[in-house]
Backbone as numpy.savetxt, mean C-alpha at the origin, in Angstrom:
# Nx Ny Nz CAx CAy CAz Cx Cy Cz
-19.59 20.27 1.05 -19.34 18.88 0.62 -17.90 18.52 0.96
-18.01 17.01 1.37 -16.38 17.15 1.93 -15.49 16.55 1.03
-14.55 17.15 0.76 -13.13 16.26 0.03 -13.51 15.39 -0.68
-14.19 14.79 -2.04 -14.66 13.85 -2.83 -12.83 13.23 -3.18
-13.52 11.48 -3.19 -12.52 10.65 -3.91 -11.74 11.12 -4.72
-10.24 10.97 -4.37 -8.71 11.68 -4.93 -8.54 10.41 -6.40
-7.39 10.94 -6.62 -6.68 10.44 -7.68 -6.66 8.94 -7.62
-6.40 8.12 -7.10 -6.70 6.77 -7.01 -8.18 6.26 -7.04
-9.00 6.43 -6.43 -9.68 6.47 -7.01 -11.21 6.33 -7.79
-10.18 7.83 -8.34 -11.02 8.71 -9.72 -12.16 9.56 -9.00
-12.36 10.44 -9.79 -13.70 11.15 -9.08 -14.84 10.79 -9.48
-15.62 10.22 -10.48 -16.09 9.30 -11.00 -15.79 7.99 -10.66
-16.79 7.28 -10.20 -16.33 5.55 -10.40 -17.12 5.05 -11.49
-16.32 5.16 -12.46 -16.73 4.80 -14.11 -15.98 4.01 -14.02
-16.70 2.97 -14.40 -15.49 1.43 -14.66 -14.25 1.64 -15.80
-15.11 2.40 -16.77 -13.88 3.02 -17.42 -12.93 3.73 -17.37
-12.90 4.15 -16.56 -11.95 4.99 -16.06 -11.04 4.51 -15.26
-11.01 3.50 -14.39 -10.28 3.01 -13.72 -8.86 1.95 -14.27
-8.08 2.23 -14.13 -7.02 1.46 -15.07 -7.44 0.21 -14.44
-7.14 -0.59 -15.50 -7.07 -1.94 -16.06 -5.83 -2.46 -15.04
-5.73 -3.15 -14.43 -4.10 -3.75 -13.54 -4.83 -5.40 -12.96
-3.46 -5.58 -13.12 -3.59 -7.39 -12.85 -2.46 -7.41 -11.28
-2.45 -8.47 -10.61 -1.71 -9.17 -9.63 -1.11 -10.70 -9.90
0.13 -10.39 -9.93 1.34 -11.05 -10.21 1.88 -11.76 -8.97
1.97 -12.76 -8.98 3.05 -13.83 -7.65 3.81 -14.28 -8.53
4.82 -14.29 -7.57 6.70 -15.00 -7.68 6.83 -15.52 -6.67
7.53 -16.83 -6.42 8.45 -17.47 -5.76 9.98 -16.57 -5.40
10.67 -16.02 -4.18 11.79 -15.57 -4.58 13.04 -16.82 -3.86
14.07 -16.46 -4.55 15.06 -17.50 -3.82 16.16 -16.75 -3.52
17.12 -16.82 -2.49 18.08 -16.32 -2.55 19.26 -17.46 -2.26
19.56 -17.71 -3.24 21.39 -18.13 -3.52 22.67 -17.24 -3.45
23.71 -17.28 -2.95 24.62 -17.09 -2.90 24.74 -15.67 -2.39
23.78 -14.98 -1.67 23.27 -13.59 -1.01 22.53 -13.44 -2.35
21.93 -13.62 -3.62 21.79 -12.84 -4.70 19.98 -13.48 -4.60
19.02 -12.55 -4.77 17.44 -12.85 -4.74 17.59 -13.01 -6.53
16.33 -14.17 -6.81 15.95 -13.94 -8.15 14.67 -14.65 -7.74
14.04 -14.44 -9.11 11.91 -14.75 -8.70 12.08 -15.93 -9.74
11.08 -16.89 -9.42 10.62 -18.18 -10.48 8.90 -17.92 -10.04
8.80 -19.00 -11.35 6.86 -19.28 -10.98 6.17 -18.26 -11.38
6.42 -17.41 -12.25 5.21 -16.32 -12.91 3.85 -16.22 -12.67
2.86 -16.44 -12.02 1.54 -16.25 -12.26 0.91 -15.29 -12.18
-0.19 -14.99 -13.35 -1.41 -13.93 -13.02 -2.20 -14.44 -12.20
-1.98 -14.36 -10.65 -2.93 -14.66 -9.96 -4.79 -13.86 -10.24
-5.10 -13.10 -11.22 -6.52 -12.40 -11.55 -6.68 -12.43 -12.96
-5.97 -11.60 -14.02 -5.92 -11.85 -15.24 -7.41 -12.18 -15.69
-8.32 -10.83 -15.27 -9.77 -11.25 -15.50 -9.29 -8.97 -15.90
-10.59 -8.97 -16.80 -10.60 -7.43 -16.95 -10.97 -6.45 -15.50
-10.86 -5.21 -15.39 -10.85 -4.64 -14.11 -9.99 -4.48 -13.71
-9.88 -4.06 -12.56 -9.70 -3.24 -11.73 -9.00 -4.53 -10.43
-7.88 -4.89 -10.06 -7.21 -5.69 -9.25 -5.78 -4.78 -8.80
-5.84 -4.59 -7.51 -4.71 -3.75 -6.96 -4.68 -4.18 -5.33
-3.82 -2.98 -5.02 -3.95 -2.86 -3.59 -3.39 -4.24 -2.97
-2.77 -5.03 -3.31 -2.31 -6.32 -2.55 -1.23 -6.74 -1.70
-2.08 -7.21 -0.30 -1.21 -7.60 1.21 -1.06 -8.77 1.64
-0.44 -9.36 2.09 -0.03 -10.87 2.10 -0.40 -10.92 3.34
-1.36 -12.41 3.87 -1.92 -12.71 5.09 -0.73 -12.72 6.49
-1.33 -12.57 7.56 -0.21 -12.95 8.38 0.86 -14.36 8.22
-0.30 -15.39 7.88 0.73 -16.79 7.56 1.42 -16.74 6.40
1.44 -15.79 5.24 1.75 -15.66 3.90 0.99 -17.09 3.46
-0.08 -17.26 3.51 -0.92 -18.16 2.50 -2.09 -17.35 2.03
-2.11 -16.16 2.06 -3.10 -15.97 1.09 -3.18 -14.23 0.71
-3.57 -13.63 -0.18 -3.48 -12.40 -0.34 -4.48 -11.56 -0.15
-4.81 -10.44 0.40 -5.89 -9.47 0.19 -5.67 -8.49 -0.82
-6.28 -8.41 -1.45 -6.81 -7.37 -2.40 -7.65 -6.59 -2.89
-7.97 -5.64 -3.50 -9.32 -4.65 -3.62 -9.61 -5.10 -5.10
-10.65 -5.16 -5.75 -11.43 -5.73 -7.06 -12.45 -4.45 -7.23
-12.62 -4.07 -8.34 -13.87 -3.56 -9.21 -13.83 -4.13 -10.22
-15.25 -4.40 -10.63 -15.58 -5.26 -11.32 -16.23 -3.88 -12.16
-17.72 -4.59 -13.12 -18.72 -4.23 -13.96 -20.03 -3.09 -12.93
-19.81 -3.67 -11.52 -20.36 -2.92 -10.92 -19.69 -1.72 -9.60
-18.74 -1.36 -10.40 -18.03 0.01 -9.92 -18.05 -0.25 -8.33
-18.20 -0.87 -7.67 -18.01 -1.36 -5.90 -16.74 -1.54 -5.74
-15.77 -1.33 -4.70 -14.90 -1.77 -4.87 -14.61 -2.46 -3.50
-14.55 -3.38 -3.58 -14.18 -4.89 -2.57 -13.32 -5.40 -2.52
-12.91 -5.91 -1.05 -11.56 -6.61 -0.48 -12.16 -8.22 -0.89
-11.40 -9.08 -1.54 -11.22 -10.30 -1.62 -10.17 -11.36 -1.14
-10.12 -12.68 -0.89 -8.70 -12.73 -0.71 -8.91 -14.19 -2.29
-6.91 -14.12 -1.98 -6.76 -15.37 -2.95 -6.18 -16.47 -2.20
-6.20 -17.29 -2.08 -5.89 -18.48 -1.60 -4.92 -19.18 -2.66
-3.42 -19.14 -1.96 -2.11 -19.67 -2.92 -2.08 -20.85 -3.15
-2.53 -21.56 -2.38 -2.76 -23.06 -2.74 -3.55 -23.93 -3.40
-4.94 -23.66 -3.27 -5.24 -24.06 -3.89 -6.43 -22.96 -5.38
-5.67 -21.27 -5.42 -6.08 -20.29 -6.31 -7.50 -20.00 -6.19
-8.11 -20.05 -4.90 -9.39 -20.00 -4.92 -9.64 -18.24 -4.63
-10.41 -17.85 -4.85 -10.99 -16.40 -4.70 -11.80 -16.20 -4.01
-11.96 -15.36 -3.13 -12.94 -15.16 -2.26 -13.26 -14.18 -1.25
-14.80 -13.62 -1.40 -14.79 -12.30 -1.12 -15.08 -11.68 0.15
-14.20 -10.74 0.80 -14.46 -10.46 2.37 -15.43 -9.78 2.91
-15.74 -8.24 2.03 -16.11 -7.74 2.12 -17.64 -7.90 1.77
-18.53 -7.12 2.08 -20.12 -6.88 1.63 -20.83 -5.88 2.05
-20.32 -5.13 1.44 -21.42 -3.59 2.38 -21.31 -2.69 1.21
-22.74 -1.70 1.32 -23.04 -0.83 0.34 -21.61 0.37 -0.05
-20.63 0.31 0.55 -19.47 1.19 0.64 -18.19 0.82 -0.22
-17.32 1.53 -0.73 -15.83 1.00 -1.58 -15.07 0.49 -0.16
-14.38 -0.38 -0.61 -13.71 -0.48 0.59 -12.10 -0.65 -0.53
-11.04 -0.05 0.24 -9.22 0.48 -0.39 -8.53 -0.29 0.88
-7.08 -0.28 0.27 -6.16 -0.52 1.04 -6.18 -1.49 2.29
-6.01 -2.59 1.91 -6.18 -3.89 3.10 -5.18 -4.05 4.28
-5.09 -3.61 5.21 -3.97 -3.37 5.65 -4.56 -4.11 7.48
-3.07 -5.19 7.22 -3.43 -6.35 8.75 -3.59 -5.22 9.56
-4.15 -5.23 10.91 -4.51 -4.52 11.71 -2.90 -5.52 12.72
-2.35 -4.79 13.97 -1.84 -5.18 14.92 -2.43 -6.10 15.51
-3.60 -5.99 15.97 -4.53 -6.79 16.12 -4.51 -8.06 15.71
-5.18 -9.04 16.55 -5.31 -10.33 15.74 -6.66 -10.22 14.94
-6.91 -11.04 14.15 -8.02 -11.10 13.64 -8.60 -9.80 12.65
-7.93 -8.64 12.57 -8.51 -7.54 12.18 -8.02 -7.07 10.92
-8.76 -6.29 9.87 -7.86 -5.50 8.69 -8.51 -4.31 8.52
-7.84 -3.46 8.47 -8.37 -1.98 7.99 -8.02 -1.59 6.83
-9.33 -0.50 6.38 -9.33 -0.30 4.87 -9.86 0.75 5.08
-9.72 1.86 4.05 -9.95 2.95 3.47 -11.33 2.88 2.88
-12.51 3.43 3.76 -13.94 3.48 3.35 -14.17 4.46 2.48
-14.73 4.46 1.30 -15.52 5.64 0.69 -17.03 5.40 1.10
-17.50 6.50 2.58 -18.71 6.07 2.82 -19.58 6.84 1.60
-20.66 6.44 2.64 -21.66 7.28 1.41 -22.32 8.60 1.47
-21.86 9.51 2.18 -21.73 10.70 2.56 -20.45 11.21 1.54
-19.67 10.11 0.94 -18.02 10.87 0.21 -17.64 11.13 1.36
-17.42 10.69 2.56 -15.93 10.98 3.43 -15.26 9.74 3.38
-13.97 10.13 3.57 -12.98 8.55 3.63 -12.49 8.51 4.72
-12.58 7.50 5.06 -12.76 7.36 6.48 -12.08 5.87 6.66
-11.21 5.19 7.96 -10.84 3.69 8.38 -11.39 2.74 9.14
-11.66 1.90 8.22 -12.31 1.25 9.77 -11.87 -0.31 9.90
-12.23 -1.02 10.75 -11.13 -2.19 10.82 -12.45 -3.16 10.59
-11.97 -4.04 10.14 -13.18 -5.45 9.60 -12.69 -6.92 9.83
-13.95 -7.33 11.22 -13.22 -8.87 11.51 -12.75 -9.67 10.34
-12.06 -10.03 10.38 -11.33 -11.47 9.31 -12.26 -12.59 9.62
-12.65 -12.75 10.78 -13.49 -13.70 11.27 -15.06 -14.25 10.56
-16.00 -12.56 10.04 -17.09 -12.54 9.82 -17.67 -12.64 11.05
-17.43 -12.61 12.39 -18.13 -12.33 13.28 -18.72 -11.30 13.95
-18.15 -10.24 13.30 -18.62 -8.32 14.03 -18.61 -8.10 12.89
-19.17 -6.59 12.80 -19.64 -5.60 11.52 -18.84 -4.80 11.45
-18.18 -4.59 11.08 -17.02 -3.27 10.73 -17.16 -2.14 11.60
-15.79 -1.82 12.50 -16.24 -0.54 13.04 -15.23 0.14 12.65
-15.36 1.81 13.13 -14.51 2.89 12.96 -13.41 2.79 13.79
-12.04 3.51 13.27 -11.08 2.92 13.58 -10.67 3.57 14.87
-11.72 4.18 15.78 -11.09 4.46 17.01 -12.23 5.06 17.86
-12.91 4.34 19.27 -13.38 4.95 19.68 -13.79 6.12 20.45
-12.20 5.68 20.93 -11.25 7.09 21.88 -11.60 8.25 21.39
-11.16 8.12 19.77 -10.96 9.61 19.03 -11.22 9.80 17.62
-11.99 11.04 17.28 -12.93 10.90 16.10 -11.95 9.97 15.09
-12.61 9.75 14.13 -12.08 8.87 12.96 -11.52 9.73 12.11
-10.25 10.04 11.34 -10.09 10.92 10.47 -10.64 11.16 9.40
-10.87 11.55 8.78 -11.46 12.01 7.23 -11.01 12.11 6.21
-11.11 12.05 5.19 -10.22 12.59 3.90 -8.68 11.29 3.67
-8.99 10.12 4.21 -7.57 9.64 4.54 -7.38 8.70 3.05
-6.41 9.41 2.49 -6.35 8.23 1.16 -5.51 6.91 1.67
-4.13 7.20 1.74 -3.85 5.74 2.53 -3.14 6.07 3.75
-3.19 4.75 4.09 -2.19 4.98 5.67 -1.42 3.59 5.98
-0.69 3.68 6.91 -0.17 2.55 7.43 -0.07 2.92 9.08
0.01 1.77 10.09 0.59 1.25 11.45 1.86 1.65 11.64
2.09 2.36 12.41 3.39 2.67 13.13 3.32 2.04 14.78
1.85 1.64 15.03 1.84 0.99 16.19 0.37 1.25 16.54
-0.08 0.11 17.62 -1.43 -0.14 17.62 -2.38 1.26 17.97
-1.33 2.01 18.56 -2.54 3.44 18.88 -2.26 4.60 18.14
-1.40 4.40 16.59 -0.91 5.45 15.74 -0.58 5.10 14.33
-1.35 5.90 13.62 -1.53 5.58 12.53 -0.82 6.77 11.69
0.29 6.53 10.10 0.74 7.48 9.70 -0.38 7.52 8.23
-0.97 8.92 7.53 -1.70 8.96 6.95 -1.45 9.78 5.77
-2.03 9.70 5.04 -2.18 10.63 3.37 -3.60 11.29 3.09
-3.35 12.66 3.43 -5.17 13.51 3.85 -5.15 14.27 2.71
-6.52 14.33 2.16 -6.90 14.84 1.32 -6.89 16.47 1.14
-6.07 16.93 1.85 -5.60 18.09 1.85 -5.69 19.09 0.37
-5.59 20.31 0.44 -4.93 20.88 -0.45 -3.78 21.72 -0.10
-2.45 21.95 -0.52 -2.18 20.62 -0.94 -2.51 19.30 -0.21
-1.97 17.98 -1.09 -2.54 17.01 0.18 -0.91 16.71 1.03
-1.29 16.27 2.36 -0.06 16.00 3.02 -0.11 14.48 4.26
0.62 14.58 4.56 1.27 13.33 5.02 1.17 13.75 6.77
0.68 12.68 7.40 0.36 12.99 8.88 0.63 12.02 9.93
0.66 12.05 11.00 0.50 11.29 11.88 -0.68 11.69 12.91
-1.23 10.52 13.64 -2.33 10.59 13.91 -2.06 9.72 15.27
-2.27 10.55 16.98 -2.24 9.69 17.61 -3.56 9.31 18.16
-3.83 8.33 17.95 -5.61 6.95 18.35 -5.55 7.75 19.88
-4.90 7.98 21.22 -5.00 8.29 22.19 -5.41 9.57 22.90
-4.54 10.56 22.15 -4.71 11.45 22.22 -5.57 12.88 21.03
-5.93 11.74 20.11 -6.39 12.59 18.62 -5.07 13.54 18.65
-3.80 13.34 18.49 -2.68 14.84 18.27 -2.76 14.40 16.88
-2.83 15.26 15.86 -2.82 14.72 14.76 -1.27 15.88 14.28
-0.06 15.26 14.03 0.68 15.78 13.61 0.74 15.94 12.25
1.15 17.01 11.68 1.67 17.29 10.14 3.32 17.34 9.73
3.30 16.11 8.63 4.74 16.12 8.71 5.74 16.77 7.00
4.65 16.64 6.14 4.98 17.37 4.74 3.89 17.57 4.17
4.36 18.12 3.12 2.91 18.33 1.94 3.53 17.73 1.05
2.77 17.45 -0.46 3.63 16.90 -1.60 4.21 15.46 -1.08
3.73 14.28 -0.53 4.09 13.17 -0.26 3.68 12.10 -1.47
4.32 10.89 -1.58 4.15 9.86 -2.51 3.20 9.45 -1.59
2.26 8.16 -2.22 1.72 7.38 -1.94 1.91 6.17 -0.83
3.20 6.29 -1.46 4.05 5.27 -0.34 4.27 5.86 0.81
4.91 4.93 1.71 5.50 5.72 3.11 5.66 4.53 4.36
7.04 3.95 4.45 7.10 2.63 5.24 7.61 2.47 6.57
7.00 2.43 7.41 7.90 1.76 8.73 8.75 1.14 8.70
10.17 1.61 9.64 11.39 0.97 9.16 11.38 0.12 10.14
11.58 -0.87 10.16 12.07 -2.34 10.81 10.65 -2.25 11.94
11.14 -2.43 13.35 10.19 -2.82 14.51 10.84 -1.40 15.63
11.21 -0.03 14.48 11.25 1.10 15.49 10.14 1.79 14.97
10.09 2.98 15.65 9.26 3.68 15.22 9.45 4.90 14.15
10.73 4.93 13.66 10.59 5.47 12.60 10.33 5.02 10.99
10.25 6.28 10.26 9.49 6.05 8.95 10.05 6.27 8.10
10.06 5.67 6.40 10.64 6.87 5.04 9.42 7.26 4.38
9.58 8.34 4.07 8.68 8.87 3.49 9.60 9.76 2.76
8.61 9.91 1.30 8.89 10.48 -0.04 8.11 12.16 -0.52
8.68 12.83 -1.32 7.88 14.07 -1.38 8.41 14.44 -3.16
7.54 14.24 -3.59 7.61 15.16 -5.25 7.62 16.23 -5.14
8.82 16.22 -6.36 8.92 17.66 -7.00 8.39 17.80 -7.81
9.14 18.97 -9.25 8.34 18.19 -10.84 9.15 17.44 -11.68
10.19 16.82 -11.01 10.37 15.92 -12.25 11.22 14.60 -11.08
11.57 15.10 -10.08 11.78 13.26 -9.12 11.11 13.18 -7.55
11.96 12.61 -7.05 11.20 12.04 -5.54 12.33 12.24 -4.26
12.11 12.58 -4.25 13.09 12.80 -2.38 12.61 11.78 -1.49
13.74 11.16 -0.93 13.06 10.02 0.28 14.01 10.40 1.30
13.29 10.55 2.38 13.53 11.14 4.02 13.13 10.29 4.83
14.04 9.94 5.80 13.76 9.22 7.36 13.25 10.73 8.44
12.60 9.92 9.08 11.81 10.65 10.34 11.79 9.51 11.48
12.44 10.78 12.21 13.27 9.82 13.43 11.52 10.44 14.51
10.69 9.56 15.03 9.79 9.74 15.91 10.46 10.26 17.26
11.48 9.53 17.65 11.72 10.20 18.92 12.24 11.35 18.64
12.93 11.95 18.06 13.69 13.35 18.10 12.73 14.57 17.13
11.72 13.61 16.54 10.58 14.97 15.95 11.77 15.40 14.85
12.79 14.58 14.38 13.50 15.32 13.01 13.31 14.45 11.62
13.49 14.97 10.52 13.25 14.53 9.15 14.64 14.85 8.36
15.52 13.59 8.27 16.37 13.50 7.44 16.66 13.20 6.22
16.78 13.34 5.13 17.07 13.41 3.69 18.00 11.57 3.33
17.82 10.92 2.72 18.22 10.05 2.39 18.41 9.56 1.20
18.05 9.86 0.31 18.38 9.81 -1.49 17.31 10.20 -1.76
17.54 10.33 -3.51 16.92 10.62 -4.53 16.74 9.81 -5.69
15.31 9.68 -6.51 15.06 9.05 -7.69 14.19 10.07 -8.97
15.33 10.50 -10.03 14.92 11.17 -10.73 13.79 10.31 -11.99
12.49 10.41 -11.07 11.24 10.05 -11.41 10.48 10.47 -10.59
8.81 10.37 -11.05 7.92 10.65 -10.33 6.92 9.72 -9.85
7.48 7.94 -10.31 6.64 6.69 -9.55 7.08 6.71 -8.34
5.63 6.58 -7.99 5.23 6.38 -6.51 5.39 5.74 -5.49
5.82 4.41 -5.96 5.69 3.24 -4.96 7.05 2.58 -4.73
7.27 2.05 -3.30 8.52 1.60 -2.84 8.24 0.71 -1.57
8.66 0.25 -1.02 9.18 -0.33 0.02 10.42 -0.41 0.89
9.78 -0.88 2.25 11.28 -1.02 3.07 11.60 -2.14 3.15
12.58 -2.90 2.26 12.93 -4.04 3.31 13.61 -4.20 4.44
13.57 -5.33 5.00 14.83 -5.41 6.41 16.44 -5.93 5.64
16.15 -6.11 4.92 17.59 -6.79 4.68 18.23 -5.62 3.55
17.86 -5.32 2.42 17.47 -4.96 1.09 17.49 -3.58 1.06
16.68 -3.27 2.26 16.68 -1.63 2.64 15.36 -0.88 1.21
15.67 0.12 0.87 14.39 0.74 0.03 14.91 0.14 -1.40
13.23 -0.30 -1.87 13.18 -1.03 -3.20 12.08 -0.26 -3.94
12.19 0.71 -4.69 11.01 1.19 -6.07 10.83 0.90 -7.34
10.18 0.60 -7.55 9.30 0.27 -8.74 10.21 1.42 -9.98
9.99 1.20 -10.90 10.68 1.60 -12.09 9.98 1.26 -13.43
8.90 1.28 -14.21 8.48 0.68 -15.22 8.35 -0.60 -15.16
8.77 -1.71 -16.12 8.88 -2.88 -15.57 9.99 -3.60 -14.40
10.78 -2.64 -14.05 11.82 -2.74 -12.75 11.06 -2.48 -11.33
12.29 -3.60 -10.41 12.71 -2.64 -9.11 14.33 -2.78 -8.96
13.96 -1.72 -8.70 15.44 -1.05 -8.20 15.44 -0.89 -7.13
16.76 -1.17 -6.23 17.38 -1.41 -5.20 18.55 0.33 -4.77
18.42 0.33 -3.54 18.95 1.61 -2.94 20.55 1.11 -2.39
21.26 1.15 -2.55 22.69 0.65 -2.21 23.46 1.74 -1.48
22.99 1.80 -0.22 23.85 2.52 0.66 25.38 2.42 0.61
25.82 1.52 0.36 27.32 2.02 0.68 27.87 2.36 -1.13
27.43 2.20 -1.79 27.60 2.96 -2.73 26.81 4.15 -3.07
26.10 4.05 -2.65 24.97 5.22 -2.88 24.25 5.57 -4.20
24.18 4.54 -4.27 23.61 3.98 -6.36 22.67 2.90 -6.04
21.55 3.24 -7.43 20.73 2.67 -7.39 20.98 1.63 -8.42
20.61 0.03 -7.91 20.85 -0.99 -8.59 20.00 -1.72 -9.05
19.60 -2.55 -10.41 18.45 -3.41 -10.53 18.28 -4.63 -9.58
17.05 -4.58 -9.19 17.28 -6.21 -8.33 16.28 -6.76 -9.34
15.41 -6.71 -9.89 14.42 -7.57 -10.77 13.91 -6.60 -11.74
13.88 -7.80 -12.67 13.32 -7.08 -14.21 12.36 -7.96 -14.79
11.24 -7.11 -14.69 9.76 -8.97 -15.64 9.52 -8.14 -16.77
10.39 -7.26 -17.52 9.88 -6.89 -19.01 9.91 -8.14 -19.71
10.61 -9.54 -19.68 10.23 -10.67 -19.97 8.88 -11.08 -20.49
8.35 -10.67 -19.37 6.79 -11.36 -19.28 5.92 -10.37 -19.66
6.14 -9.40 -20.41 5.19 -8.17 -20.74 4.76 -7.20 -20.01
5.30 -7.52 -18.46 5.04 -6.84 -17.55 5.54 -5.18 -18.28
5.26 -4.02 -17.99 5.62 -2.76 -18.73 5.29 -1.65 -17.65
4.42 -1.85 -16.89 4.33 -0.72 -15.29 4.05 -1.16 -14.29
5.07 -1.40 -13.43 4.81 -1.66 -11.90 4.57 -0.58 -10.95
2.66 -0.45 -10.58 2.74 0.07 -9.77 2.42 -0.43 -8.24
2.47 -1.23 -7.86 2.47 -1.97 -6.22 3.37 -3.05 -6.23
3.74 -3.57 -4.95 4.15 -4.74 -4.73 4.52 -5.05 -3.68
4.30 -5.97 -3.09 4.81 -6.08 -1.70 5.74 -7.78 -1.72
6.68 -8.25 -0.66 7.10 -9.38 -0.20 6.08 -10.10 0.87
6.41 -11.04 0.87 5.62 -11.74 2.23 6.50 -11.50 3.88
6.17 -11.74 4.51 7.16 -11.63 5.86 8.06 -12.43 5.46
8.50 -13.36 4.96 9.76 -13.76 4.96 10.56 -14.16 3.75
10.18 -13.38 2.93 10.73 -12.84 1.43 10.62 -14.04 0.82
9.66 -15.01 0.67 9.37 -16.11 -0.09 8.56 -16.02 -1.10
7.79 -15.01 -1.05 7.10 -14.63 -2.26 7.10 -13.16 -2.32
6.60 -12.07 -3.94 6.49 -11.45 -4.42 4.91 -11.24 -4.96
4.41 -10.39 -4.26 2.91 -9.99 -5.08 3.35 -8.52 -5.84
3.19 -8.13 -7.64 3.11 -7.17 -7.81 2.04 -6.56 -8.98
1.75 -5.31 -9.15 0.83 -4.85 -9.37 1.09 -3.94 -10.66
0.50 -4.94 -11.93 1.07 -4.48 -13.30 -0.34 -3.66 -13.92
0.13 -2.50 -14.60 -0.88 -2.07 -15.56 -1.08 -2.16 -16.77
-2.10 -2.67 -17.22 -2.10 -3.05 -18.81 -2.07 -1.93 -19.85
């Protein structure tokens, strides 16, 4: 039997079991170099299961994954304008992690087929083709909890390993490189090169390392004595993680970590996702109740 559904999730799809999390939009502004968020909304604020959220190429609308009452788990999008909901997906399978394809028209997601392998496959935006596997060239990987684009024929991945570890995967050649074990969830392409940060737990914080693609080396870049998962790269901002109801900001030339936003305000109490839009005008993040 191969690799059954990891920690996200659950090995069971018991509706109960699945934490409870809502999706949050902000407006951000930046005055005087300094970002702050207005406009609070629970964009879902329905019971379940709401995560996983990616902002469209135009930033007008969001993708996200939903479980409901019937343990499926489906890509939807939201529509910012006028808050409409609406669902992409439809197939007997979970479908995770919405992630734009390079591609026009395309998004790939993390299948739980029905065999239990996890597997990627990319799904017109259009509704005009049926979902295919994410490479014809070269088998489809397996076991893949998440991944991201480092470029249209290479994908960096999180395999269900034991331990589990962190990979690269080239679409051309199937080379499937191994780059750690013990990786976060996260793991971001830096700007429009081809290198990456990626994170690795200990037992009590997180190590974050650049990996330079051309030179095949992995450099050390700070530390966060915690064990949340999730972060980002910005272009301007540089690495931003989640913190309880925080994010905190990475301040290279001091080398200290600084608050950039705080929604304990709003009851917010665990941030675990969040992303910006391409041009830092909005904030989607991902609270647990």
């Amino acid at each position: 039997m191969k690799l059954l559904v990891f920690s996200l999730f659950c090995t069971l799809f018991a509706f109960g079991q699945m934490p409870e999390t809502d999706i949050w939009l902000f407006k951000i502004e930046k005055k005087e170099g300094k970002y702050s968020y207005t406009n609070p909304l629970n964009v879902t604020n329905t019971s379940g299961y709401d995560n996983q959220p990616t902002f469209s190429k135009d930033n007008k609308a969001i993708y996200y994954v939903t479980i409901k009452e019937t343990n499926q788990a489906e890509i939807y999008t939201y529509h910012i304008s006028n808050k409409a909901r609406v669902r992409v997906t439809h197939t007997p399978e979970s479908e995770y992690s919405p992630t734009l394809n390079l591609e026009n028209d395309l998004m790939s997601c993390v299948v739980v087929l029905l065999d239990s392998s996890q597997q990627i496959y990319n799904y017109d935006l259009t509704g005009k083709a049926a979902p295919i596997a994410l490479s014809k060239a070269a088998p489809n990987p397996d076991s893949v909890g998440y991944f991201t684009w480092l470029n249209k024929d290479t994908i960096l991945y999180y395999k269900l390993t034991e331990p589990h570890s962190l990979r690269v995967l080239d679409l051309k050649t199937n080379k499937d490189v191994w780059i750690c074990n013990h990786p976060t969830r996260a793991f971001k392409k830096i700007g429009y090169s081809s290198n990456f940060m990626y994170a690795i737990k200990d037992s009590s914080s997180t190590q974050f390392r650049i990996y330079n693609a051309a030179l095949r080396e992995s450099s050390f870049y700070t530390t966060y004595p915690s064990l949340s998962e999730d972060f980002i790269w910005h272009p301007e901002l540089g690495l931003i993680k989640s913190e309880g109801s925080d994010l905190m900001r990475y301040n290279e030339q001091t080398k200290t970590w600084e608050l950039l936003f705080s929604f304990s305000s709003l009851g917010i109490k665990k941030i675990t996702r969040f992303v910006f839009d391409s041009k830092t005008k909005q904030l989607a993040i991902v609270s647990n109740l």
